[in-house]
Each structure stands twice: as structure tokens, then as C-alpha cells.
N, C-alpha and C positions, 0 to 999 in steps of 0.2 A: 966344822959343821957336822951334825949326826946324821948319819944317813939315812934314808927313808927306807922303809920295807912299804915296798906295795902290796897290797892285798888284792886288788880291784885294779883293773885297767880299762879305760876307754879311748877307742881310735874313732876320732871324727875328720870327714873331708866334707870339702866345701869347695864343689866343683862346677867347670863351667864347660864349655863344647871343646873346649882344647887340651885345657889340664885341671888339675884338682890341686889343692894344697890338704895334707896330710897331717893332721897330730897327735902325736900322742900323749895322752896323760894318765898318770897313777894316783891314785890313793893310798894312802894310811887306813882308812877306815876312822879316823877320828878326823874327817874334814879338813886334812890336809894336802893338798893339791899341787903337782910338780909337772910342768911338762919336759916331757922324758928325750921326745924329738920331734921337728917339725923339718918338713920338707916338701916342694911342688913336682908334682909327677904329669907327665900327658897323659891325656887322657885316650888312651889305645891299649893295644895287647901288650906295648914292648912296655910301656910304662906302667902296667898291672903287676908284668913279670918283676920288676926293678923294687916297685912297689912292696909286693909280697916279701922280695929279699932283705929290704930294708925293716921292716916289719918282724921279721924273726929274726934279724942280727940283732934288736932292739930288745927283743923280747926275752930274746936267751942270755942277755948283758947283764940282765934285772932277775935274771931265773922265774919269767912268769912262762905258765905255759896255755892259758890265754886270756881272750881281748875280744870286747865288743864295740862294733862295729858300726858308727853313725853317722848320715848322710841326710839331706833335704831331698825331696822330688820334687828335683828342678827338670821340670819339660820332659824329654828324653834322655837327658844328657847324662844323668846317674845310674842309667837302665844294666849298662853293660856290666860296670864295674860293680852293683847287687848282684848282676847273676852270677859273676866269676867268684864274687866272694861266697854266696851261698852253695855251689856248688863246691866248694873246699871245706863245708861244712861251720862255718864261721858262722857267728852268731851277728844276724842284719837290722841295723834298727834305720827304718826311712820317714820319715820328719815333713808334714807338713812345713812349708815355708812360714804360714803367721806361725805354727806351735814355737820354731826355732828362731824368730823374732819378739815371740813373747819372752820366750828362756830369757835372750840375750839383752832383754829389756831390763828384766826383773834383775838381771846382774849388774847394769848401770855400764854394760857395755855399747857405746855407740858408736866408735872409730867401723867406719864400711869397709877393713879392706880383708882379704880372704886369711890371714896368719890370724889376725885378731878374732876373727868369725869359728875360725876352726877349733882355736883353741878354748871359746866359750861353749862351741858345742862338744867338745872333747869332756867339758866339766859337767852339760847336759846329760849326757852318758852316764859320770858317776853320782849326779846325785839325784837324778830321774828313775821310774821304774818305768819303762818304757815295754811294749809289746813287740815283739822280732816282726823281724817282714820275711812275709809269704811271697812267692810270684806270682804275679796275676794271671789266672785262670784265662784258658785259650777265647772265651767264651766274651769273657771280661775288656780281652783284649781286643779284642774285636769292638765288641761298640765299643772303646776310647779312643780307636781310629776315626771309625763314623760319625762319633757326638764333636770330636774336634772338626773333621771337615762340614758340619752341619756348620758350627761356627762361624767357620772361614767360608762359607755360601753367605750366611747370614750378614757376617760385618762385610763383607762385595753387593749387595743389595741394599744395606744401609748405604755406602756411600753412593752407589750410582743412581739410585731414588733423589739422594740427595742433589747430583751433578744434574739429572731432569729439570727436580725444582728449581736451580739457579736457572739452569735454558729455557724454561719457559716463562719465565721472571723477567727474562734480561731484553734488551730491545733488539728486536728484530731477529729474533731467533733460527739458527742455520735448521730446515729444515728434515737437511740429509742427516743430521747428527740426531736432533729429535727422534727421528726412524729407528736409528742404528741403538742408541738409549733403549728405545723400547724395546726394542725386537729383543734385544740383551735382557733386558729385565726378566721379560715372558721366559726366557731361557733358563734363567737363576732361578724363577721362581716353579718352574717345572723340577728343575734339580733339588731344588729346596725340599717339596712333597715327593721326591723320589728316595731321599735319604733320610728322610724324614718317617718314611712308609719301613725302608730296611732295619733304622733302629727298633721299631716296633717288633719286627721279623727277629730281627738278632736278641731281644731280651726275652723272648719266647723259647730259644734254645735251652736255655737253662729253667725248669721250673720252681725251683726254689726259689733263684735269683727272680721269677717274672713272680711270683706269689707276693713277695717281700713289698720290691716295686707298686705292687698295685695297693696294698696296706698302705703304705705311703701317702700315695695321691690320694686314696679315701682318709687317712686320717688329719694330713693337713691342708688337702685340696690345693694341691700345685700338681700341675700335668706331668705327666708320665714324660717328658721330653727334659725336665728340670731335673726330675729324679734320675732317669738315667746317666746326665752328664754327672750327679752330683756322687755316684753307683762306680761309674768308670774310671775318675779319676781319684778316688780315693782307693780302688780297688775294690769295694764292693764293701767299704765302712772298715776296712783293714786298719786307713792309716788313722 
């Protein structure tokens, strides 16, 4: 069998709060695709260190001298392993989860399990032109703390509204728990308008970021509370 010269490499993981799985794949440049190696690392420092070694034995086997570098922004859980790689100066590519379910769509890949995942985004890599990831801005970072815990107030006052309506519905309703319901409500719904008031606060710090934002809600008239979550998790239209 002829051996392949690669010209192009892409390393994609497909990681979860524990560990990640790793692949690598080359190209020819004539749309030839090989994966070169695949392996599951934990997802911490020792497994970064392992990681990285595994990566340059891999790399130096095939004489490349480098690799980009592809990942989904899943929740937190990809955060560490971006900054460890972009501060080694590595080149970071971070992937909405629908863009890298459409990839993996339009490849007729549907098997769900992370070797299969890794290695279709491994081929996203080479045949996508994809924009590098930046670290999100202190600023940034901040409201995507605040617009999630707005969230998590929000969906705890959608359910306990809801737990009300069943009590007051139901027959003969415990008067002490009715009390305790509402008092809780009043509470969530103070907190609600208090985090509510600091995002406000927070996208003020930046004024480019607050100019942008407010274009926004003027030109397709959804509130500045829509914008901001939609600002903080993408990075500020990064991803």
C-alpha cells in the first residue's frame, strides 16, 4: 500500500467532564483522509500532559510540524483543555455543538459514540475553513456566569409557579406549604430582578460590546436580556 504524505493535519476531541477522546487525522490534499491515531485522555492536567506527549510522538512519526486543533463548546468542560492548548500557541478551533452536528450530518455519520464523533470532526478540521478561538474577554466572562445563573433562577420559578398551581388546584390544600410556596417565589422573583439589573450593569462595562448589543435589540427588537445570553455564550459572535 503507498504511503501517504500528509500535508495538513487535524486533531479533534470530543470531550465530556471526565475524559475526552482524541484524533488524529491527515491529509493528502487531494481528499484523502487517514486517521493517523485515536486515543481517550482524562480530562485534567495529568491527562493534558499525556495528551500533549502523545501528540508530538504522532506528529514527529509522520514528520509534521503542526496541527489544528478542534473541539465543540460543551458547557464548561472544554474550557481548560482551549486554554492549555492556546497558550502553547497551538492553533484552536471551538465549534458550536448544532455547526459539528450539521458537519457530522452532511457526512452520513450517525453512530453517537465519542471515537466515531471525533473522527468526523477530525475530518471537519480538514476540509472546513474554520475561524481560531479567542478566550473570552474578562468582561464577557462575566455576564456568561450571570446570564446562566438568570437561567437557573428562571427555570426554579418556572417549576415552583408550577408546584402552586397543582396546590391550589388540588383538594384541600396544606395551608403552611401554600405560605412557604409563596414566600419562595417573592424571593426568586427579587433575585430574578436583582440579576437581572447586574447584567444590565455588566454589559455596560464594555462599550463597544454595550453599543453592539443595543443595535441589536433596535434592529430586530428582542430585549437586551436575549441579546446578552446570545453575546455570552457564543463569545461575543466569536463562535
Amino acid at each position: 500500500m503507498k504511503k501517504i504524505t500528509f500535508v495538513q493535519v487535524g486533531i479533534a476531541l470530543d470531550i465530556s467532564k471526565a475524559d475526552f477522546r482524541a484524533c488524529i487525522m491527515g491529509s493528502n490534499g487531494q481528499k484523502v483522509f487517514k486517521v493517523i491515531a485515536s486515543r481517550k485522555f482524562s480530562n485534567n492536567t495529568k491527562g493534558f500532559s499525556e495528551f500533549n506527549h502523545w501528540v508530538q510522538k504522532n506528529l514527529n512519526k509522520h514528520s509534521i510540524t503542526e496541527a489544528e486543533y478542534l473541539m465543540e463548546a460543551t458547557g464548561v468542560y472544554h474550557e481548560n483543555l482551549a486554554w492549555t492548548l492556546y497558550e502553547k500557541a497551538h492553533k484552536v478551533i471551538v465549534v458550536l455543538p448544532n455547526q459539528a452536528k450539521a458537519f457530522l450530518k452532511s457526512e452520513g455519520i450517525k453512530s453517537k459514540t465519542d471515537k466515531i464523533d471525533a473522527q468526523g470532526l477530525a475530518k471537519m478540521v480538514l476540509v472546513k475553513n474554520l475561524r481560531y478561538w479567542k478566550p473570552i474577554s474578562p468582561v464577557l466572562k462575566e455576564l456568561r456566569t450571570i446570564t446562566r445563573y438568570y437561567e437557573v433562577i428562571q427555570k426554579e420559578l418556572t417549576q415552583n409557579y408550577n408546584r402552586l398551581h397543582a396546590l391550589e388546584h388540588s383538594h384541600d390544600p396544606n395551608k403552611f406549604v401554600l405560605k412557604q410556596l409563596k414566600n419562595h417565589l417573592k424571593f426568586l422573583e427579587k433575585q430574578k430582578e436583582s440579576v437581572h439589573q447586574q447584567i444590565l450593569e455588566t454589559t455596560k462595562k464594555d462599550e463597544v460590546l454595550h453599543e453592539k448589543m443595543k443595535r441589536l435589540t433596535t434592529i430586530y427588537g428582542i430585549g437586551i436580556l436575549t441579546v446578552a445570553v446570545v453575546v455570552a455564550e457564543t463569545n461575543g459572535f466569536e463562535l
